[in-house]
C-alpha positions in Angstrom: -2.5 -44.3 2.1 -1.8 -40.3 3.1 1.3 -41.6 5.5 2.5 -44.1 2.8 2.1 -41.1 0.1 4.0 -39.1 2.6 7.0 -40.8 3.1 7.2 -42.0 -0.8 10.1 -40.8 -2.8 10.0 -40.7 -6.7 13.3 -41.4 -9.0 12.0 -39.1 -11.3 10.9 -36.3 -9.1 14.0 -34.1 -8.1 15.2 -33.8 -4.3 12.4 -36.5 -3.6 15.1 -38.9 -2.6 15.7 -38.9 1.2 19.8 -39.5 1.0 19.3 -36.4 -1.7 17.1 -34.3 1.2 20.0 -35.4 3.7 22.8 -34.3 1.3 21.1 -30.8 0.7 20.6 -30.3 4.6 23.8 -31.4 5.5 25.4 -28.9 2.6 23.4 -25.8 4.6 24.3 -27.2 8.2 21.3 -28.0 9.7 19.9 -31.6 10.2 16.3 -31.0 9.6 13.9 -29.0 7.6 12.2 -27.6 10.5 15.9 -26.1 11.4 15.3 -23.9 8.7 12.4 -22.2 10.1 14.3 -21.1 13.4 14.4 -17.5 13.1 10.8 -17.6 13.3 9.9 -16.8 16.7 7.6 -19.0 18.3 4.6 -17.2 19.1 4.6 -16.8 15.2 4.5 -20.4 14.6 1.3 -22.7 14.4 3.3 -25.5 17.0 1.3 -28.4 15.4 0.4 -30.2 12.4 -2.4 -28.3 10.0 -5.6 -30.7 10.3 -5.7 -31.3 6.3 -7.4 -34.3 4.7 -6.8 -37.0 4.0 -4.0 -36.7 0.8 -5.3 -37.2 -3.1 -3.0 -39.1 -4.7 -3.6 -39.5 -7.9 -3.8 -37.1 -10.4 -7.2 -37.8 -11.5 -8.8 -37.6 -8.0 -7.3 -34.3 -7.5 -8.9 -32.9 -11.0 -12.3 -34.1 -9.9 -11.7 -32.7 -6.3 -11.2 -29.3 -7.6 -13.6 -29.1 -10.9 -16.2 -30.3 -8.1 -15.1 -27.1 -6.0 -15.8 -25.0 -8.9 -18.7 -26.3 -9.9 -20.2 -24.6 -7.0 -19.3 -20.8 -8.5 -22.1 -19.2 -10.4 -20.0 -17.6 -12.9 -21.2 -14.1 -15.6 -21.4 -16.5 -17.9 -24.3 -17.7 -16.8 -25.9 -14.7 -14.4 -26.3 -11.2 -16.0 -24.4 -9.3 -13.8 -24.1 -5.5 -12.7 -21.3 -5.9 -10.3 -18.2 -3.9 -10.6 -16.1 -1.6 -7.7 -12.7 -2.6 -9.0 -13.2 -5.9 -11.0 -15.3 -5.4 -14.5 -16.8 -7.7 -17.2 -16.0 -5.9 -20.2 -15.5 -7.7 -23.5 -12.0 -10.0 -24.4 -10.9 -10.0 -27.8 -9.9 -13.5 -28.7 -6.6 -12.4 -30.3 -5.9 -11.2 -26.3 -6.0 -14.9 -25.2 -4.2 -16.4 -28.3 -1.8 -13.9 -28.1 -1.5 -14.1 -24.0 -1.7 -18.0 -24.1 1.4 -18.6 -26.4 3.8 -21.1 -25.0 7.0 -17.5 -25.4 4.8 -15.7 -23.3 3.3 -18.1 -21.1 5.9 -20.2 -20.2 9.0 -18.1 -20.3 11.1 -17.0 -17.4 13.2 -13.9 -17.2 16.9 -14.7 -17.0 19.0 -11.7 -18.2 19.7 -10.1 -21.4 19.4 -13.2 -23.5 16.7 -14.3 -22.5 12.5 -13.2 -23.3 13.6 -10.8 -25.7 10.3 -11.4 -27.3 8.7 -10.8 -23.9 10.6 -7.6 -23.1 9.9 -6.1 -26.2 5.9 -6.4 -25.8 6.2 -4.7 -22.5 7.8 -1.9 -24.1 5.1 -1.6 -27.0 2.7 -2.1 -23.9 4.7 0.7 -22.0 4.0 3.2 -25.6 0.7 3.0 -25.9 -0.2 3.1 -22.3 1.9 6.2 -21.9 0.6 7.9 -25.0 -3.0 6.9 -23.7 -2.4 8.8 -19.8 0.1 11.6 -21.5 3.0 10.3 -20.0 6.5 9.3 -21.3 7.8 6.7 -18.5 5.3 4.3 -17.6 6.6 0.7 -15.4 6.5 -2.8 -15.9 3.2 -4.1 -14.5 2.6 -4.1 -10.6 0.1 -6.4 -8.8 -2.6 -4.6 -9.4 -3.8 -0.8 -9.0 -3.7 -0.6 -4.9 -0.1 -1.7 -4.9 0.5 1.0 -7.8 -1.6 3.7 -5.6 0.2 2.5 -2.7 4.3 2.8 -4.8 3.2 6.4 -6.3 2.5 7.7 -2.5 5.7 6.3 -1.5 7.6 7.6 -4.8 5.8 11.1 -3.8 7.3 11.1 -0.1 10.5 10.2 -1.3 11.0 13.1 -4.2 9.3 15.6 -1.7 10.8 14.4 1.4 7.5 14.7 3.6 5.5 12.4 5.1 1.6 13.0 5.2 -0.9 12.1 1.6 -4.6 13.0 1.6 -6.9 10.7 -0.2 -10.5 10.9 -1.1 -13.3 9.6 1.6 -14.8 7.6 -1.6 -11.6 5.6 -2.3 -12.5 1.9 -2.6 -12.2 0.4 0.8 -10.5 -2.5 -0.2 -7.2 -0.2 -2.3 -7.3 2.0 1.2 -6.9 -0.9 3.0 -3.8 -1.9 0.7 -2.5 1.3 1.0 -2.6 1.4 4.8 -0.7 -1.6 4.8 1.9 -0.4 2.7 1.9 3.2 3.1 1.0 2.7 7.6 4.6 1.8 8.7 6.2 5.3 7.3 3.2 7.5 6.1 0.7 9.4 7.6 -2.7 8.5 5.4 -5.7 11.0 5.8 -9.3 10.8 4.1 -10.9 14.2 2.8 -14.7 14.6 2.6 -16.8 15.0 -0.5 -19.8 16.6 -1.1 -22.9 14.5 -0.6 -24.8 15.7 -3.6 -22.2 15.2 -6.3 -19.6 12.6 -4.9 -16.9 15.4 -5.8 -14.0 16.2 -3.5 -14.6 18.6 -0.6 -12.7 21.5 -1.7 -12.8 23.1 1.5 -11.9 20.1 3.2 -8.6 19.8 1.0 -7.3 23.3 1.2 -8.2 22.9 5.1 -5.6 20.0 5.3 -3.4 20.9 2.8 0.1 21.9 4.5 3.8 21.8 4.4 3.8 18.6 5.8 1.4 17.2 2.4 3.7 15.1 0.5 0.6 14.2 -2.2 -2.8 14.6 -2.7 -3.9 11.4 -4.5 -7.6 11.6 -6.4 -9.2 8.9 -9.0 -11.4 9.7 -11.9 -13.3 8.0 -12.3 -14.1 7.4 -8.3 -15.0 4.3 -6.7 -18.7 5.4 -6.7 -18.6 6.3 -10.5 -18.2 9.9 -10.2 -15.8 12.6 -12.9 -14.3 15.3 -10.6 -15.0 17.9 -13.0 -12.5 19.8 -10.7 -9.7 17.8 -11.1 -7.2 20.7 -13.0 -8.0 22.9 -9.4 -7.0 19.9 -7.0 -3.6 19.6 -8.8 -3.2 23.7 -8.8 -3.9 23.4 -5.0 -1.6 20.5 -4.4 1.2 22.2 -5.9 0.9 25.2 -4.6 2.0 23.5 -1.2 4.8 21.9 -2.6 2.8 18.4 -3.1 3.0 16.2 -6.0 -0.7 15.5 -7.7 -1.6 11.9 -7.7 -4.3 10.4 -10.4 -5.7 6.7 -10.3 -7.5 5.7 -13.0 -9.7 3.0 -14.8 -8.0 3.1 -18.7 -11.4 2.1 -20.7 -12.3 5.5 -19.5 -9.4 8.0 -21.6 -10.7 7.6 -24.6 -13.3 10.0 -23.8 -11.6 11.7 -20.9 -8.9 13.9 -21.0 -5.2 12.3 -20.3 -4.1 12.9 -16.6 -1.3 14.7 -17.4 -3.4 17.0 -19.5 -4.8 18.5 -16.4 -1.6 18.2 -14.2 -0.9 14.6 -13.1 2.8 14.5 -11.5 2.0 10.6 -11.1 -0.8 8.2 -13.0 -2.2 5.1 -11.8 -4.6 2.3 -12.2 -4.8 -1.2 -13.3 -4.5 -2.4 -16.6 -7.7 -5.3 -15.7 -10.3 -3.8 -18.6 -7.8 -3.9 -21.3 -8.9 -7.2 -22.0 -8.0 -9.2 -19.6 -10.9 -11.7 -17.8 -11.9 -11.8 -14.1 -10.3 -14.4 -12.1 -11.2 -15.0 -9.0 -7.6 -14.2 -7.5 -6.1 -12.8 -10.5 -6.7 -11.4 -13.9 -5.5 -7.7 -12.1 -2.5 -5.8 -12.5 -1.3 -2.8 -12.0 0.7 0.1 -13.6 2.8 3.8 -12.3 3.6 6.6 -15.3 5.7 9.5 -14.7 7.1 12.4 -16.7 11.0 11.4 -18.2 12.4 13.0 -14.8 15.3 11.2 -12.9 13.6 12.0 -9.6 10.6 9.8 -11.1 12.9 7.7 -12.6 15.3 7.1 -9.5 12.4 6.3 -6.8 10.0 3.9 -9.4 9.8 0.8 -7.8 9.1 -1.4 -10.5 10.5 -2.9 -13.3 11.2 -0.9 -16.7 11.9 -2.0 -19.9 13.7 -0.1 -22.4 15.2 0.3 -26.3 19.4 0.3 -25.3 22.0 0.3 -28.2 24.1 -2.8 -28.1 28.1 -2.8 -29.6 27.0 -3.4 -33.0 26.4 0.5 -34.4 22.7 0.7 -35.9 21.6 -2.4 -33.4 19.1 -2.2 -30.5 17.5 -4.2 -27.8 15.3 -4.6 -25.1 16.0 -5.4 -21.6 15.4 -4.0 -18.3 16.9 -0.8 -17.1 16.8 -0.2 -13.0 16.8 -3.9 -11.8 19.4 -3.0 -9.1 17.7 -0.6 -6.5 13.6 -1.9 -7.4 12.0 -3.8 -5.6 12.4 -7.1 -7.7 15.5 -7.0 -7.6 15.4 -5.8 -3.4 12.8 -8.7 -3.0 13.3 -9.5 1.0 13.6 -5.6 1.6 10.6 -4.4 -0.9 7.3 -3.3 0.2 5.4 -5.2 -2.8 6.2 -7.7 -5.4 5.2 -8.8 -9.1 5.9 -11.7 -10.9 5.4 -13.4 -14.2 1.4 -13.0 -14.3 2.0 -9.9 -13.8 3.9 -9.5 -17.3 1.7 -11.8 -19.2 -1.5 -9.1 -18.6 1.2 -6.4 -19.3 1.2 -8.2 -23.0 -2.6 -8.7 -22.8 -3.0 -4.8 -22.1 -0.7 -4.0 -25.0 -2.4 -6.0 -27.6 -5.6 -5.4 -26.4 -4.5 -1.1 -27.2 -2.7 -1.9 -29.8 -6.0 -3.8 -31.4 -8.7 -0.9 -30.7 -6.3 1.9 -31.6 -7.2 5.5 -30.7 -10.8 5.9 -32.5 -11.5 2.0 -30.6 -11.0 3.1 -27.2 -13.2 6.2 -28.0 -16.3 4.1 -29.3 -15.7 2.1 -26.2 -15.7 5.1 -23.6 -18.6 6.3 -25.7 -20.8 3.2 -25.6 -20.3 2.6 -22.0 -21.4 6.0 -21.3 -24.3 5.7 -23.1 -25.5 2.4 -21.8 -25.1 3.8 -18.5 -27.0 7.0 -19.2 -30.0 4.6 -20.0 -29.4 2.3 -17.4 -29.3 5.1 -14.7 -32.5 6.7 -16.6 -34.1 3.4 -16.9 -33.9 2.6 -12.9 -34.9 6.2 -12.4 -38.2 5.7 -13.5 -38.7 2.8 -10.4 -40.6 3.9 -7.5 -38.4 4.7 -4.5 -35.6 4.6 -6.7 -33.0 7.2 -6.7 -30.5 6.5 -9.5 -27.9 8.0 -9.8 -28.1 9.1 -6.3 -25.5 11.2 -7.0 -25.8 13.9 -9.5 -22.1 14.1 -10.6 -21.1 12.9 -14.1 -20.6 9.0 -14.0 -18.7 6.8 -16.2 -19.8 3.2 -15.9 -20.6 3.3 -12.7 -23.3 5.1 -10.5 -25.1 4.8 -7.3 -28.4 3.9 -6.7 -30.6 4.6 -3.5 -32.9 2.3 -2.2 -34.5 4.6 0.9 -37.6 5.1 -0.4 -38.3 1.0 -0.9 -39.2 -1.6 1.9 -36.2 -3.3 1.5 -32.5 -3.8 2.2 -30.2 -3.9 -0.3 -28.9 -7.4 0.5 -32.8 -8.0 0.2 -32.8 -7.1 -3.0 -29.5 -8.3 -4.2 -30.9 -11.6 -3.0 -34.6 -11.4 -5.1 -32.0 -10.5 -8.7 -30.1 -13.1 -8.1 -33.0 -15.7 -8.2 -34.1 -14.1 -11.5 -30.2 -14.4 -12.9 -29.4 -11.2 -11.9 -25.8 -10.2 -10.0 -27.2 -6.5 -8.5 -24.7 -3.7 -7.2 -22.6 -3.8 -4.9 -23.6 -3.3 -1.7 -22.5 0.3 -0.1 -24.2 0.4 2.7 -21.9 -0.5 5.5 -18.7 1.3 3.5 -21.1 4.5 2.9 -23.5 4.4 5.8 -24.1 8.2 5.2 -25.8 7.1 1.4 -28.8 5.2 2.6 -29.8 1.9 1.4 -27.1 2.1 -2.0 -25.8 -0.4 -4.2 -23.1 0.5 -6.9 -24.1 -0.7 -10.7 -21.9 -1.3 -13.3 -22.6 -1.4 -17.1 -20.1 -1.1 -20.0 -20.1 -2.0 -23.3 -21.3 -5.9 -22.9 -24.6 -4.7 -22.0 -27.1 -4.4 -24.1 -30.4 -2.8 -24.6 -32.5 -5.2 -22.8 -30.1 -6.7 -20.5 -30.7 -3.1 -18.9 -34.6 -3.3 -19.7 -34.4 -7.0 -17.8 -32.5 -5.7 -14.7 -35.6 -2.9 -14.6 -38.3 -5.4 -14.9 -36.5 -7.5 -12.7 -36.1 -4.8 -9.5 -39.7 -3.7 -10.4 -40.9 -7.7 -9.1 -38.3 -7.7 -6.3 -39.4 -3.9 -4.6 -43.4 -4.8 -4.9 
């Protein structure tokens, strides 16, 4: 049945037709398919067939093939869970998934200035707010998600400052370094500075040691990875620019309504992604990322992404919305572009923008505020454990914060594994990215957690360590 599906051709479908296939081919000048692939060399190629299955070919089978695939997840919905380092369960609005699920947004396809004006003008209310909420008066079109955005601000900072060495934090998540070396690797030197074991803050020492002329950025998140406000985050930028470099800030956007905007304490570039403004994890998706500047052509000029702005048309007293740089970014410069975005990308721009529009200012304070305070009593609660250190480290935290496991029996995977037969998703496992922190897991809580999930995470790790 898979050879007879394979060599089937539907009226309906279009370019299924063989004599249509043959026409197409013959219009490009080659006589098969494969000929297309040729400038790939051959050590690059697989040389054979891909040992798939056998094909599904009907519709139906293919439903219940995959549904039976994800029946296997154990999704939040059913586990409590305390897992965060760059993905977060915070509450979804419903207006965020009507609004994000309407066929205009959904559906649509850009296709030049008459086209998703709808669409363009959401980004740019999304662009406002999320500019107003970092300090900033030029913030991008969405990216893929807040590595690519880290990874685009270095570049932009080599590129106004014409150097070609950034120094980023030892407690950056692995997996946005990793994305960064990638990007960054082929034209920029990347170097890691310390931070003090006690606190998680940046090794001050250790920055002004490899600051130099060479320093096109230092780049610095608050919150960190591991959870932790560098208090001293107005003296990094001062240092930074006393070299010449531009000051780089990543950061997690439930957190500014309680912490100061970026620029406020001397952000030349803001970063982050856009994930817990009320948009779900997805496996795969559900992240996206975003790059704010000051109103500066030399921020302007070297923005890799897509912007959207308010432009006078021929009619005096009429405006619209379109996009702005499209020639020299890299959606327009796809094949020579070190990232790309697409249309998901612009539907959680949207998302973002209503979720901000929804809380408003005093919103996204109670929301920084209640996260903070559930995990103050978290942290307290799992305190009280014996041979529990939590938080391990003794810097301010956000929603997330280290806990130390050294003076327990077991290993953290150990643990993780005794939770998750209660219904509990632990913290992440830090212990082969941080050897140099012991047995640690990262917890998250925010503002879905309530009083006794906390209370039933304590009981639970109180069975699990006996």
């Amino acid at each position: 049945m898979g050879d007879q599906a394979a060599k089937a051709s539907h009226p309906y479908i279009p370019n299924a037709v063989p004599t249509v296939k043959a026409q197409m081919l013959a219009q490009v000048g080659v006589g098969a398919s494969e000929d297309l692939y040729d400038v790939i060399p051959p050590p690059l190629r697989l040389g054979r067939l891909l040992d798939l299955p056998e094909a599904l070919v009907s519709e139906y089978d293919l439903r219940r093939h995959v549904e039976g695939l994800l029946a296997r997840n154990r999704a939040c919905d059913e586990l409590l869970s305390f897992l965060g380092a760059g993905c977060w369960q915070h509450a979804v609005p419903a207006v965020c998934d009507e609004i994000g699920s309407r066929g205009e947004f959904l559906t649509g396809y850009h296709d030049g200035s008459r086209s998703m004006l709808g669409s363009y003008q959401a980004q740019f209310e999304f662009q406002s707010m999320m500019g107003e909420l970092v300090g900033m008066e030029m913030v991008s079109t969405t990216t893929y998600d807040w590595g690519t955005s880290a990874a685009s601000s270095l570049i932009m900072a080599a590129q106004i400052t014409g150097r070609r060495e950034v120094l980023l934090p030892r407690t950056i998540s692995p997996g946005r370094l990793r994305q960064i070396n990638t990007i960054c690797g082929p034209t920029l030197s990347v170097r890691l500075i310390d931070y003090e074991r006690e606190s998680g803050s940046l090794d001050l020492a250790a920055l002004r040691s490899a600051l130099s002329q060479e320093t096109a950025a230092v780049y610095l998140e608050v919150p960190a990875y591991l959870g932790t406000l560098e208090s001293r985050a107005p003296e990094i930028g001062d240092l930074a620019r006393q070299k010449g470099a531009l000051f780089i800030v990543g950061v997690d956007p439930s957190s500014l309504g309680v912490l100061a905007a970026p620029r406020d304490y001397g952000a030349d570039i803001v970063c982050g992604d856009l994930q817990p403004l009320g948009i779900h994890m997805s496996y795969g998706g559900g992240q996206a990322g975003f790059i704010a500047t000051p109103h500066e052509d030399r921020f302007i000029a070297t923005c890799p992404t897509l912007l959207v702005s308010i432009l006078p048309t021929e009619r005096p007293g009429e405006y619209v919305f379109d996009w702005v740089n499209f020639e020299h970014i890299s959606y327009g410069l796809r094949a020579d572009s070190h990232d790309f975005a697409g249309t998901a990308q612009t539907i959680w721009a949207i998302v973002a923008g209503v979720y901000l529009a929804l809380m408003g200012p005093q919103g996204m304070r109670e929301l920084g505020e209640t996260i903070m305070q559930r995990r103050a009593y978290a942290a307290a609660r799992l305190g009280e454990l014996d041979g529990v250190v939590a938080p391990a480290l003794n810097g301010a935290c956000f929603k997330e914060f280290v806990v130390n496991f050294d003076g327990c029996r077991r290993s953290v995977a150990e643990i993780n594994a005794g939770l998750l037969e209660r219904g509990i998703l632990g913290g992440k496992d830090l212990t082969d990215e941080f050897p140099e922190l012991g047995r640690s897991a990262l917890y998250c809580v925010t503002e879905i957690h309530r009083k006794e999930d906390i209370d039933r995470l304590a009981t639970a790790l109180a069975e699990v360590l006996r």
